[in-house]
C-alpha positions as a Markdown table, in Angstrom:
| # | Residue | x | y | z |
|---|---|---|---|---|
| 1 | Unk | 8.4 | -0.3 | -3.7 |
| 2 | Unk | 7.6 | -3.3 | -1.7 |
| 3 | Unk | 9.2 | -2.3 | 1.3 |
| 4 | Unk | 7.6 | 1.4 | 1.3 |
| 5 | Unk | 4.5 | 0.5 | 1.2 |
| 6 | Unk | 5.2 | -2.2 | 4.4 |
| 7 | Unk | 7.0 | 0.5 | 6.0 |
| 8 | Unk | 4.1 | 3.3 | 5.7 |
| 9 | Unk | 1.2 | 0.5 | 6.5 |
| 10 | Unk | 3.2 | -0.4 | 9.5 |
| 11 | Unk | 3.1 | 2.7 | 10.8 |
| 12 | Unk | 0.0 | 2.8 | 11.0 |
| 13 | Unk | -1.7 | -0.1 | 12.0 |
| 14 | Unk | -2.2 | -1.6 | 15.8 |
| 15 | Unk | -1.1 | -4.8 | 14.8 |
| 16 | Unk | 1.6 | -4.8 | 12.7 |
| 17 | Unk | 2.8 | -8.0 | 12.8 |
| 18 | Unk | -0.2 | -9.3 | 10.5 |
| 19 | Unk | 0.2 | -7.2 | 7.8 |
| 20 | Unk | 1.1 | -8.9 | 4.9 |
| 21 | Unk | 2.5 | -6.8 | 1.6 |
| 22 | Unk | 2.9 | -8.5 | -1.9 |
| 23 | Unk | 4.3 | -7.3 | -4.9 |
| 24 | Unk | 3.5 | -8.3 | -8.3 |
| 25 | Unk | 5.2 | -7.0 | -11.1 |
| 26 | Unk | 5.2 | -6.9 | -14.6 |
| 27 | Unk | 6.9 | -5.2 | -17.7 |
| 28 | Unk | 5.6 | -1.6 | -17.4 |
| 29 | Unk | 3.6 | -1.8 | -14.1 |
| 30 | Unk | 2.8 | -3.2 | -10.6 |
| 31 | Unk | 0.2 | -3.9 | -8.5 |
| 32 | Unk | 1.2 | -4.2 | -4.7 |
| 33 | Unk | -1.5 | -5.7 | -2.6 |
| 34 | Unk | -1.5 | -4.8 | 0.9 |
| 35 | Unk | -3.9 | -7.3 | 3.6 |
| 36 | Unk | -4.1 | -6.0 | 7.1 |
| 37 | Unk | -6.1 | -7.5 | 10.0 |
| 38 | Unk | -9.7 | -6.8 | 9.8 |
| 39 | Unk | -9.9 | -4.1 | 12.6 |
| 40 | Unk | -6.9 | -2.1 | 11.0 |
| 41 | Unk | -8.9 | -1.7 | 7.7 |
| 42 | Unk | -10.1 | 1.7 | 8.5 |
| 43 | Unk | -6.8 | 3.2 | 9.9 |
| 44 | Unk | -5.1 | 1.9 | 6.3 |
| 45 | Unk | -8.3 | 3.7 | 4.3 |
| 46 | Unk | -8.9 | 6.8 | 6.2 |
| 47 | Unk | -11.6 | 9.1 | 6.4 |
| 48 | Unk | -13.2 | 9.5 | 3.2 |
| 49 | Unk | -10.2 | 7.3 | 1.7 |
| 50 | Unk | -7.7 | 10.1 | 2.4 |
| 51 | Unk | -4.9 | 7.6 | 3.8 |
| 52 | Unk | -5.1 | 5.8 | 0.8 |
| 53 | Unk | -5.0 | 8.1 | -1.6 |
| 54 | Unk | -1.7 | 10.0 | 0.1 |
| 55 | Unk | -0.1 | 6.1 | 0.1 |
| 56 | Unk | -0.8 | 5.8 | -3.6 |
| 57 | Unk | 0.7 | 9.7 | -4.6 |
| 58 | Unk | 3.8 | 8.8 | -2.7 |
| 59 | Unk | 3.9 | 5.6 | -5.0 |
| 60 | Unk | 3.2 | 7.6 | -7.8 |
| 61 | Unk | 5.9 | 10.1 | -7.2 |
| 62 | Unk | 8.3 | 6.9 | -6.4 |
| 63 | Unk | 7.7 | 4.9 | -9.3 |
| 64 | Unk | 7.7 | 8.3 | -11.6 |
| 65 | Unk | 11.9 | 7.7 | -10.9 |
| 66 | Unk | 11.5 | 4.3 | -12.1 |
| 67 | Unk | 9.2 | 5.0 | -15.6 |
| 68 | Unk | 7.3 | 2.1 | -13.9 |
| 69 | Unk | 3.2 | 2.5 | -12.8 |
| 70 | Unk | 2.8 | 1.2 | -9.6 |
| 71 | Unk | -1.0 | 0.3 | -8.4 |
| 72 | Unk | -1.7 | -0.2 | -4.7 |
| 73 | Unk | -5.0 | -2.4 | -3.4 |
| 74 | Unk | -5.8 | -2.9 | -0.5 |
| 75 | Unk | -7.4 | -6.3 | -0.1 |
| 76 | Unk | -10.0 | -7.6 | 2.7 |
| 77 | Unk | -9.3 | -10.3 | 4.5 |
């Protein structure tokens, strides 16, 4: 799950070499935390939090394979 979340946040951020992704997992869930630099911030959230939300119903529909819950938070730096 780790890596899909680099590779989508990658994608769209202007600096992708400082975005970090770490994953933190437990028994029956997740919680990946991305950090990005501080002027990629919005490209990561999106209008009205639209980005977001289509990253964490891809995880959803990942994890669903897994029986796992993923959580995705997106931390400021």
């Amino acid at each position: 799950m780790r890596e899909l979340v680099e590779f989508m946040v990658k994608a769209m951020v202007d600096n992708p070499d400082q975005v970090e992704v770490t994953e933190i997992a437990g028994r029956d869930a997740s919680a990946i935390e991305v950090k990005v630099a501080k002027e990629d911030m919005g490209k990561i959230i999106g209008k009205k939090g639209r980005n977001a939300q289509a990253m964490r119903l891809i995880l959803n529909a990942a994890s669903a394979k897994l029986r796992k819950r993923v959580v995705l938070e997106i931390i400021d730096q």
